[in-house]
C-alpha positions as CSV (number, residue, x, y, z in Angstrom):
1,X,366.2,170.0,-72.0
2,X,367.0,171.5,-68.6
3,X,364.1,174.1,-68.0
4,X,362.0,173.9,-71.1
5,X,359.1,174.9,-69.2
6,X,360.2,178.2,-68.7
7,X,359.1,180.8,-71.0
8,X,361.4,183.4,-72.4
9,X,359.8,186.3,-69.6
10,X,360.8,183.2,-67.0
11,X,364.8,182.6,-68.8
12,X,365.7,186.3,-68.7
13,X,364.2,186.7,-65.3
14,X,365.8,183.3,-64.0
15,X,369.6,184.7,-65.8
16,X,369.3,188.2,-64.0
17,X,368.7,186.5,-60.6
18,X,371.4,183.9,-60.8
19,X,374.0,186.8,-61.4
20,X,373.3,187.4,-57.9
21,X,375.3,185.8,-55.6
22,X,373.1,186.1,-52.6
23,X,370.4,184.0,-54.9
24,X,372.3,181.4,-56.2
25,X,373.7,181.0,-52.4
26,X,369.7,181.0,-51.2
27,X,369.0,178.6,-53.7
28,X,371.6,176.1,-53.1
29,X,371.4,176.4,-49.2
30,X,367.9,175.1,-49.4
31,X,368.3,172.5,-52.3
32,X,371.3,171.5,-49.2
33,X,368.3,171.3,-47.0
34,X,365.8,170.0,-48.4
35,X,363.7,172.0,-45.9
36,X,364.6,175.2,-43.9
37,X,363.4,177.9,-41.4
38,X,364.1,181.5,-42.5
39,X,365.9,181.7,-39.3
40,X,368.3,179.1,-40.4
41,X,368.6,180.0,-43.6
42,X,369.9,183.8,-42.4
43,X,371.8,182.4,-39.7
44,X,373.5,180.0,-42.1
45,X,374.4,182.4,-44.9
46,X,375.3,185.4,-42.1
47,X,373.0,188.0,-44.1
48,X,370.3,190.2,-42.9
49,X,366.4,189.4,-41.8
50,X,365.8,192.3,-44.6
51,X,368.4,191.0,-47.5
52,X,366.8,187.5,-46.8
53,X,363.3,188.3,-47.6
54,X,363.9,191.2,-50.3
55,X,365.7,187.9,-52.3
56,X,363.5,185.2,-51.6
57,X,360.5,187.5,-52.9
58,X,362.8,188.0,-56.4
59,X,362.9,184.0,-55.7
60,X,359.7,183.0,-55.6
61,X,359.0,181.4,-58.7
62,X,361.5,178.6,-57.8
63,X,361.2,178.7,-53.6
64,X,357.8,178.0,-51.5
65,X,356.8,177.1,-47.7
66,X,355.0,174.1,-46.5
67,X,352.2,174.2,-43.9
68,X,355.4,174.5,-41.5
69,X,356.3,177.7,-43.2
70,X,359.8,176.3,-43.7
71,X,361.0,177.0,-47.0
72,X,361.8,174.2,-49.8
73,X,362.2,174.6,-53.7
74,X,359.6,174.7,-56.5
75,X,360.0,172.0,-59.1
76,X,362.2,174.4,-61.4
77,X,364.0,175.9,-58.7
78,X,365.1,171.9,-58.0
79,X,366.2,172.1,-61.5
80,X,368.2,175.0,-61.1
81,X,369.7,174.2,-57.9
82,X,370.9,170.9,-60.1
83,X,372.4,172.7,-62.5
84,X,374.3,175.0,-59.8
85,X,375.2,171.9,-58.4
86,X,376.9,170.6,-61.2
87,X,378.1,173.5,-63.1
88,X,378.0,177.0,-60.4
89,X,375.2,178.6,-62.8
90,X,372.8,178.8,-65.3
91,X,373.4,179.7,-68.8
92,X,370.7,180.2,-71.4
93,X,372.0,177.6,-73.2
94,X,370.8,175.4,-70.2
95,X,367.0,177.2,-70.4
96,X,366.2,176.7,-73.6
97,X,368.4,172.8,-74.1
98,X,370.9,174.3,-76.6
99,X,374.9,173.1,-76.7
100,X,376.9,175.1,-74.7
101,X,379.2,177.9,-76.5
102,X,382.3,176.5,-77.0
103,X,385.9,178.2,-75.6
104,X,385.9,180.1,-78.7
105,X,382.9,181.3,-78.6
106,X,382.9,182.2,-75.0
107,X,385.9,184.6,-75.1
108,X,384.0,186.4,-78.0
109,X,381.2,186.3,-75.8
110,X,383.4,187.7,-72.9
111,X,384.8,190.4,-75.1
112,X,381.6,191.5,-77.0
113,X,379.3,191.2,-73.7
114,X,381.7,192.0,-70.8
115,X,378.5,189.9,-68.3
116,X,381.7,189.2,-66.0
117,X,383.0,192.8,-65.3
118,X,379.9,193.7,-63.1
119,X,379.5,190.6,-60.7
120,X,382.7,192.0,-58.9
121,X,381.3,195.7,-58.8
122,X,377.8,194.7,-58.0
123,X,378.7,191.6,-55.2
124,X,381.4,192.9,-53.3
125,X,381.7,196.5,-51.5
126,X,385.5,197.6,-52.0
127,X,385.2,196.8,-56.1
128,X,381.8,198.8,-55.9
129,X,383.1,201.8,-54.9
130,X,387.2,201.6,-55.7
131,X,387.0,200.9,-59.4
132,X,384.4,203.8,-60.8
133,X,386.0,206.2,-58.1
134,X,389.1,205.3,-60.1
135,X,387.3,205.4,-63.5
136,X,385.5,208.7,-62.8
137,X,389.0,210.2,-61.8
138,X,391.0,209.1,-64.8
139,X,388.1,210.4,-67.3
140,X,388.0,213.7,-65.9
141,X,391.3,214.0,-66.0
142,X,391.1,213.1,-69.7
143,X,388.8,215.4,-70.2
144,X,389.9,218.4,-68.6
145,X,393.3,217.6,-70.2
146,X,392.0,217.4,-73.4
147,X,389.5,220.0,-72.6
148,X,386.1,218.1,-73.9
149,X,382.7,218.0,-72.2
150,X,380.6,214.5,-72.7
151,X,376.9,214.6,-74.0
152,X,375.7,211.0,-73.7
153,X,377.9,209.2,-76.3
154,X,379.7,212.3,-77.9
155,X,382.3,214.9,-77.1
156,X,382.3,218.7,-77.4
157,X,385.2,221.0,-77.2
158,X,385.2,223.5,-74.2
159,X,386.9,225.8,-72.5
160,X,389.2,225.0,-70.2
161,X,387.4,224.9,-67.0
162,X,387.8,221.5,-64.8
163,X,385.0,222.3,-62.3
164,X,382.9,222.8,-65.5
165,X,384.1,219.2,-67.3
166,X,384.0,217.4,-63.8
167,X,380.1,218.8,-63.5
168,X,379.1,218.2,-66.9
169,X,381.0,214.6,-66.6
170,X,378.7,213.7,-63.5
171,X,375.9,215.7,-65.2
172,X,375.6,213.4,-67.8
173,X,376.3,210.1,-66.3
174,X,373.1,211.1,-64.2
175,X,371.2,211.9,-68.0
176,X,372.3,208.3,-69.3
177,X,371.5,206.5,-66.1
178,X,368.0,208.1,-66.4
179,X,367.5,207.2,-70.5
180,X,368.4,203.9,-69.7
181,X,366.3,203.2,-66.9
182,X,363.0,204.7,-69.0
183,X,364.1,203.0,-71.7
184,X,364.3,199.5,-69.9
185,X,361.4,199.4,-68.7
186,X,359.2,200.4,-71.4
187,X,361.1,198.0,-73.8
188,X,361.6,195.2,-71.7
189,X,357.3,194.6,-72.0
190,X,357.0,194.1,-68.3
191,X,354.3,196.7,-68.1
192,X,351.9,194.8,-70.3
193,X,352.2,191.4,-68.6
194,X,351.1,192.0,-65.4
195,X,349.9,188.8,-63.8
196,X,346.3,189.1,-61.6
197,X,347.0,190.9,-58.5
198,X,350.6,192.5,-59.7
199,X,350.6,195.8,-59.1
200,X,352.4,198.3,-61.9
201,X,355.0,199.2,-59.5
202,X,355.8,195.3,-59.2
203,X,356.4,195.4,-62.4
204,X,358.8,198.2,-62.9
205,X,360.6,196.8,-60.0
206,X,361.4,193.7,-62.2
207,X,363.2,196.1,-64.3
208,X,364.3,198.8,-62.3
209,X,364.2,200.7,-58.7
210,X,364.0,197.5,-56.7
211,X,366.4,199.1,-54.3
212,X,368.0,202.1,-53.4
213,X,371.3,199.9,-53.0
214,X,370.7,198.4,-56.4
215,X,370.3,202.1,-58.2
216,X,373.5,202.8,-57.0
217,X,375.4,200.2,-58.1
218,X,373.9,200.6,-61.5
219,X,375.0,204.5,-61.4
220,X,378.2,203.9,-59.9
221,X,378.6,201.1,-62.3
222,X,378.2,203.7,-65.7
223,X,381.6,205.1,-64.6
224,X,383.4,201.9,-65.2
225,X,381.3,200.9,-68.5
226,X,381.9,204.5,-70.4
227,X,385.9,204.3,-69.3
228,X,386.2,202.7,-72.7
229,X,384.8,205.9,-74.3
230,X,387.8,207.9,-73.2
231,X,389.7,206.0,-75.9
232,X,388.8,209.6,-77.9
233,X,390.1,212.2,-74.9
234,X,392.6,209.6,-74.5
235,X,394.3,209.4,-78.0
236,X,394.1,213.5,-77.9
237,X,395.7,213.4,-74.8
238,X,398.5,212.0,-75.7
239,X,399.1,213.5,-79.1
240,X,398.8,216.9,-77.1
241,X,401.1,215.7,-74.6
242,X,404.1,214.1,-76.7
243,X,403.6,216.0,-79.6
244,X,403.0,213.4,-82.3
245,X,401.1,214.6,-84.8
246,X,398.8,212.1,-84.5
247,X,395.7,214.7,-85.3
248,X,396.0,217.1,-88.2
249,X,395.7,220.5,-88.2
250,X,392.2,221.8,-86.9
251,X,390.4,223.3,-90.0
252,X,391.6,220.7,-92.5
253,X,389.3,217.9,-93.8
254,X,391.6,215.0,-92.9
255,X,391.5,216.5,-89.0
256,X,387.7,215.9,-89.2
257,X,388.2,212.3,-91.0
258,X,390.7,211.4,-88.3
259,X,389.0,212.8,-85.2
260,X,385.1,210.9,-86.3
261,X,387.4,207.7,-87.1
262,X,388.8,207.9,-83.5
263,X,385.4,208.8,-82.0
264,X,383.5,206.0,-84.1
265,X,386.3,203.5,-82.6
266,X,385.7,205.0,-79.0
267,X,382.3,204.2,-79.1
268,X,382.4,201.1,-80.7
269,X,384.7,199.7,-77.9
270,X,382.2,201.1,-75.1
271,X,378.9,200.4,-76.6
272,X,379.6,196.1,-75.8
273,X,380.1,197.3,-72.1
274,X,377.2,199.6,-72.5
275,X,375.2,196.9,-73.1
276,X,376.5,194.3,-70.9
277,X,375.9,196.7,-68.0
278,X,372.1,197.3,-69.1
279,X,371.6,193.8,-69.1
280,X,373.2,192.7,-65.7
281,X,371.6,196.3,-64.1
282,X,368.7,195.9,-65.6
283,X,367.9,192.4,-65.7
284,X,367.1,192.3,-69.2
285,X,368.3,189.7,-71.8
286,X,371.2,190.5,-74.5
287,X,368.9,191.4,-77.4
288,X,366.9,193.9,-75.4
289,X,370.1,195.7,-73.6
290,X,371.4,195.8,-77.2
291,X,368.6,198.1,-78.6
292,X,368.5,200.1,-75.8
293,X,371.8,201.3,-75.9
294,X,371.5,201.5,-79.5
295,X,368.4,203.8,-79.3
296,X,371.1,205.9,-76.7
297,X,373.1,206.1,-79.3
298,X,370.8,207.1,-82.0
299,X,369.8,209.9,-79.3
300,X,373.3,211.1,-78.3
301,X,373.8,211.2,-82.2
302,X,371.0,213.6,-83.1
303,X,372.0,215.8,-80.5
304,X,375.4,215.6,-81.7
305,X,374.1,216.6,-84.9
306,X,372.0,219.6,-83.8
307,X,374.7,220.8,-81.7
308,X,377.4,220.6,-84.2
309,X,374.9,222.3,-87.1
310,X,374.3,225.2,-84.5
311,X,377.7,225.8,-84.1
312,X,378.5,226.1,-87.2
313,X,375.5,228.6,-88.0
């Protein structure tokens, strides 16, 4: 068993912080070491005195000093920098002495929790702000096309008015990235396992608002994880475009059947990269990111609801 000390707190904590390249660099530059100055250890890995300390703070269950103040790894931070060694990361199979997933299993895993699409968007600069520049453009142009506003998970028909759909677009990006930030953290339990001499605000900072630079990644990052969602604007788009007749007429019940099938499918293809973003962003494991968005859901459902009754009265 690989880290069987570690309780489940210490796994999900250990698998957010290995998604960081900057940490799993930290962590094998010193197990290289043996025993290094912080000097050396920013000089080496050409980062910032600031960058350096912010990580080896999130590190330091698994990095220490001696009496010289050089830095050196715990006894589970040895074990990690092991299993970097040998296999470039950590999986949870590792923490808790399971058989690794098989191939099979890890394209399902890849598909139904998309871990891999934000390591590019949250490690390297041009993916962070290229690709949701590019997904924020193509959905608004969806939207405005097929003249729908977004309300967390659901659509509503407007009038046409792109400045409008743009605003509300952004509008509720900012609304989502808020829900899922409160509901995080008050689900994740870190507020009621404070350690002696942890502060509240530590805490939350486990979760969420570690770093400016870190909130916006995770904003910037909810353009590219709700791109599957536009499946729905999408489909409508096209029909409306080529004239296929893909939507019966509006009034008739099969139009409503058809248009909640589409929507049901829309979401169910953006909810697993819903998810997969609140557990990278978040640093929360896969069961925990699941419920949150679910609860989102339930959320952007009642509304839907409410809004949908109220028109209709």
């Amino acid at each position: 068993m690989l880290l069987a000390s570690i309780d489940a707190r210490s796994e999900d904590e250990l698998l957010w912080l290995l998604r960081y390249k900057t940490r799993r660099r930290i962590i094998l530059a010193i197990g290289d070491a043996g025993k290094i100055s912080a000097t050396a250890l920013r000089d080496g890995l050409k980062i910032s005195t600031g960058s350096l300390y912010y990580n080896l703070r999130q590190l330091r269950r698994f990095v220490t000093q001696d009496n010289d103040r050089n830095y050196m790894l715990t006894e589970e931070g040895l074990r990690v920098y092991r299993a970097l060694k040998e296999k470039g990361t950590v999986s949870s199979s590792d923490l808790i002495g399971e058989k690794p997933p098989g191939k099979f299993m890890k394209v399902l895993q890849g598909i139904f929790f998309p871990l891999w699409l934000y390591s590019p968007l949250y490690e390297r600069v041009g993916v962070t702000i290229i690709l949701p520049v590019l997904s924020f453009i193509l959905s608004s142009t969806l939207l405005i096309y097929s003249r729908h506003r977004t309300f967390l998970l659901h659509f509503y028909e407007t009038t046409p008015n792109p400045l409008g759909i743009i605003g509300s677009h952004l509008l509720n990006t900012f609304i989502l990235y808020g829900l899922i930030t409160i509901l995080s953290i008050l689900l994740s339990g870190t507020l009621f396992r404070r350690s002696e001499g942890e502060s509240l605000a530590d805490r939350v900072r486990l979760i969420a608002l570690a770093s400016v630079q870190d909130e916006l990644k995770f904003l910037l990052s909810l353009f590219v994880a709700l791109l599957p969602l536009m499946f729905y604007p999408a489909i409508l788009s096209v029909n409306k475009l080529f004239h296929l007749s893909i939507i019966p007429p509006k009034g008739t019940p099969l139009y409503y059947q058809v248009r909640d099938a589409l929507l049901i499918i829309a979401q169910g293809i953006s909810l697993p990269f819903l998810t997969a973003l609140t557990a990278y962003g978040r640093r929360l494991s896969g069961t925990v990111a699941a419920l949150v968005t679910l609860i989102v859901f339930f959320i952007s459902y009642i509304f839907y609801q409410m809004l949908t009754i109220g028109a209709i009265t």
